[in-house]
N, C-alpha and C positions, 0 to 999 in steps of 0.2 A: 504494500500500500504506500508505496515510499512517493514522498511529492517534493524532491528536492527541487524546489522552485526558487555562500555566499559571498567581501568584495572590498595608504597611505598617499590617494592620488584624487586630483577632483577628477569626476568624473568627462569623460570624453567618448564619446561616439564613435561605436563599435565600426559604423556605418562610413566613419570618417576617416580614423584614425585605429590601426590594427595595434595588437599589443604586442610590447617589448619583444623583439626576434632573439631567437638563441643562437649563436654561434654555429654555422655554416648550417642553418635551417632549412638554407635552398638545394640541399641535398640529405634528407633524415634519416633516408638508410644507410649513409655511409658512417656518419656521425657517430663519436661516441651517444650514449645514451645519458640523458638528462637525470637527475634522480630526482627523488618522488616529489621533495620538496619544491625543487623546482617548477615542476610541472604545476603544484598546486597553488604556488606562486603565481602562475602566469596564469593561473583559471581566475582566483579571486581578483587579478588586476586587470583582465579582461572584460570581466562582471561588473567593472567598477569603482573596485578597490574596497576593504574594511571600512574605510566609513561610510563610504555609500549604503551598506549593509546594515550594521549595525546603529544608525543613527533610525532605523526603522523601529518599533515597537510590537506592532502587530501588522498583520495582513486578511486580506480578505479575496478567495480565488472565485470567482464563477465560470462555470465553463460546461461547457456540450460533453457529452459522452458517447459517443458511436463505433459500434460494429461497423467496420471497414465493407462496403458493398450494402448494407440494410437503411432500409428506409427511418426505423423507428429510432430514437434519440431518448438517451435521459439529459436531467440536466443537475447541476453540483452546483454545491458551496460550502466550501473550507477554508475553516478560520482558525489562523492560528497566532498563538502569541506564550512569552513567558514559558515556552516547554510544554502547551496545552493545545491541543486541537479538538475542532470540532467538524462533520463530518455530516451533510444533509443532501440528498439524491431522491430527487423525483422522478420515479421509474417510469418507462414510457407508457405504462398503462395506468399511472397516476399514485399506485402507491409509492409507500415513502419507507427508505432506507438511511438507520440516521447509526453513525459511530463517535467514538471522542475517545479521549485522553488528557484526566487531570490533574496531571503530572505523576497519578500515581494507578488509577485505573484505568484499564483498556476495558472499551465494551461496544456491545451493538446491539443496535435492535432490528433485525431481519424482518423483512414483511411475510416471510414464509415460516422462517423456523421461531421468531421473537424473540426477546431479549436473552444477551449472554454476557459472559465478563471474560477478559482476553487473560488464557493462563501460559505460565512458561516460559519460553524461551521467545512468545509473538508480541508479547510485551515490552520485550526489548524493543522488537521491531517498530513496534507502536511509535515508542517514546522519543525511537530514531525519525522517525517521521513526521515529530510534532515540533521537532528542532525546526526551527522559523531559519535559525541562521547553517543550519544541515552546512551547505556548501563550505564553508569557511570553518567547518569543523569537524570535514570528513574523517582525516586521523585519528582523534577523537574514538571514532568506533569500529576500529581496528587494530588489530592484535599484530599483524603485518603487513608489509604493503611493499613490492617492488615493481621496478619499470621494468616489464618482460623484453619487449622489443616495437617496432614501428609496425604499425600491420594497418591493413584498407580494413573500413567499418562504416558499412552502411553509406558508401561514396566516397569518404572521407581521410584521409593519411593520416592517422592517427599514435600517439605513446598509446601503448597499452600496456597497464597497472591491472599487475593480478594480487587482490588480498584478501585477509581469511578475516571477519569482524570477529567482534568481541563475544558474537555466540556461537562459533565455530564455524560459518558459514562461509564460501567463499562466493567472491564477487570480482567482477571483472570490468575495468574502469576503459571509456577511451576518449582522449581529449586532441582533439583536432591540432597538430602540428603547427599550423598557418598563425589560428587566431587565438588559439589556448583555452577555448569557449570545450565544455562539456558537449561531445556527440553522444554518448548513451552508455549503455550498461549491459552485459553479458553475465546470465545467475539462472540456478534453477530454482524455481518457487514449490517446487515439490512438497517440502518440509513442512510448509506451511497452508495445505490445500490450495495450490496454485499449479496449474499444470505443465509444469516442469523446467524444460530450458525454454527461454525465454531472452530476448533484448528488451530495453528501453530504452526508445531511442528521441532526441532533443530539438525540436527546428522551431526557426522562428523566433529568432530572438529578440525579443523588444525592451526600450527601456522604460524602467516607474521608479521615479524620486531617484533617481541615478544609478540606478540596479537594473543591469541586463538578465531576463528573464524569459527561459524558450515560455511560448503562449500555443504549441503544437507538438505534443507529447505521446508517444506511440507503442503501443504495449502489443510487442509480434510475441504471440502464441502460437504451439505448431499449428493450431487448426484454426487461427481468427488474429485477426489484428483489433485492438482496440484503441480509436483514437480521441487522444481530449483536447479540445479545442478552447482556451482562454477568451471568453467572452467579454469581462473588466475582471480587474486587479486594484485594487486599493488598498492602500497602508494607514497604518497609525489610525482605524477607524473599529477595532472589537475592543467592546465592553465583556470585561471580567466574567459578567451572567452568561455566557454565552457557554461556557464548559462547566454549569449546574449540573448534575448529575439528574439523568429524569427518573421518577418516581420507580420505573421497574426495575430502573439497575441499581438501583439504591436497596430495594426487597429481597433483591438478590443478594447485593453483601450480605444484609443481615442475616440470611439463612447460613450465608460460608463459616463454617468452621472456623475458630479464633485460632492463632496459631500457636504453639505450647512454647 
């Protein structure tokens, strides 16, 4: 569920002005290889730079949801702030699919199965997802992380960074050579009821308050592409009420088991 939608420079126009080149760039297969920091360097200064990022507070995403080929659309909005997300989908036949994370609880309310509370190791995942500032703290949630080699991904000449997170899982990073903007992501969602290897991948880069953010986000499954479309984006605008815990996930604590 990861929405890594972070960036010492005022901000300048990706559209204008490419970011800082590495040493014989015009040739990356030949090149030594960059290390990781570097590369992540050049992602956050691409994005905007750190304070572009974090002079943010909160966010607020809307955006389309579509099977790639299908007529029918849902539509989202997630809010996040403070390490909290909140998570609202109106599915194309009108019910409603709502999740969150308040800082300490993951949960959901399914319009088929109803309400649950995220246990284990998805919770992690949760928590990684509610990071507002993810981008600029990818290390953060990872236990390792090396520059494998230069490899094409999805069009693009890409570092590709293979690492294992902090819940054992591995993931596979690749950030475009040229601009040092985030192309997408190689992992299998198995573990987690997702069906299996999997990319996601990054287009469309626009800026908000001086943060480059893709707005066309693409989730290849073996059997279906799902794609989210950024409809607005606005920052510094959720109020705290917004990751209340709703009444059934709350009954649900109270039935859980206290811990000894």
């Amino acid at each position: 569920m990861r929405r890594p939608i972070g960036v010492a420079v005022a901000f300048v126009s990706f559209l204008l002005v490419a970011p800082m080149p590495l040493a014989g760039q015009d040739a990356p297969k030949t090149q030594s290889l960059p290390t990781v920091k570097v590369v992540m360097d050049r992602y956050v200064q691409a994005m905007g730079g750190r304070d572009a990022i974090f002079r943010h507070k909160s966010m607020t995403i809307r955006e389309t949801i579509q099977v790639l080929g299908k007529d029918k659309s849902s539509e989202r909005v997630f809010r996040l702030k403070d390490g909290k997300s909140s998570e609202y989908i109106t599915l194309s036949d009108g019910r409603i699919y709502q999740s969150g994370y308040n800082g300490t609880v993951g949960w959901e309310i399914d319009p088929n199965s109803g309400p649950a509370l995220a246990e284990g190791l998805l919770v992690k995942s949760i928590a990684r997802d509610a990071d507002m500032y993810y981008p600029a703290h990818i290390l953060d949630y990872f236990s390792s992380m090396e520059v494998v080699d230069v490899a094409e991904f999805e069009g693009h000449t890409c570092y590709h960074l293979k690492g294992t997170n902090k819940w054992d899982k591995i993931n596979e990073h690749f950030y475009d050579t040229s601009t040092g903007l985030l192309v997408g992501y190689r992992f299998n969602s198995a573990w987690r009821g997702g069906a299996g290897d999997e990319h996601e991948v990054f287009n469309d880069y626009k800026e908000f308050g001086g943060w480059l953010i893709p707005t066309r986000i693409e989730h290849k499954e073996p059997a279906r592409t799902i794609v989210e479309s950024v409809t607005s984006l606005t920052l510094d605008d959720v109020d705290d009420s917004a990751f209340t815990l709703p009444d059934s996930i709350k009954a649900l604590l109270a039935k859980k088991p206290a811990k000894s």
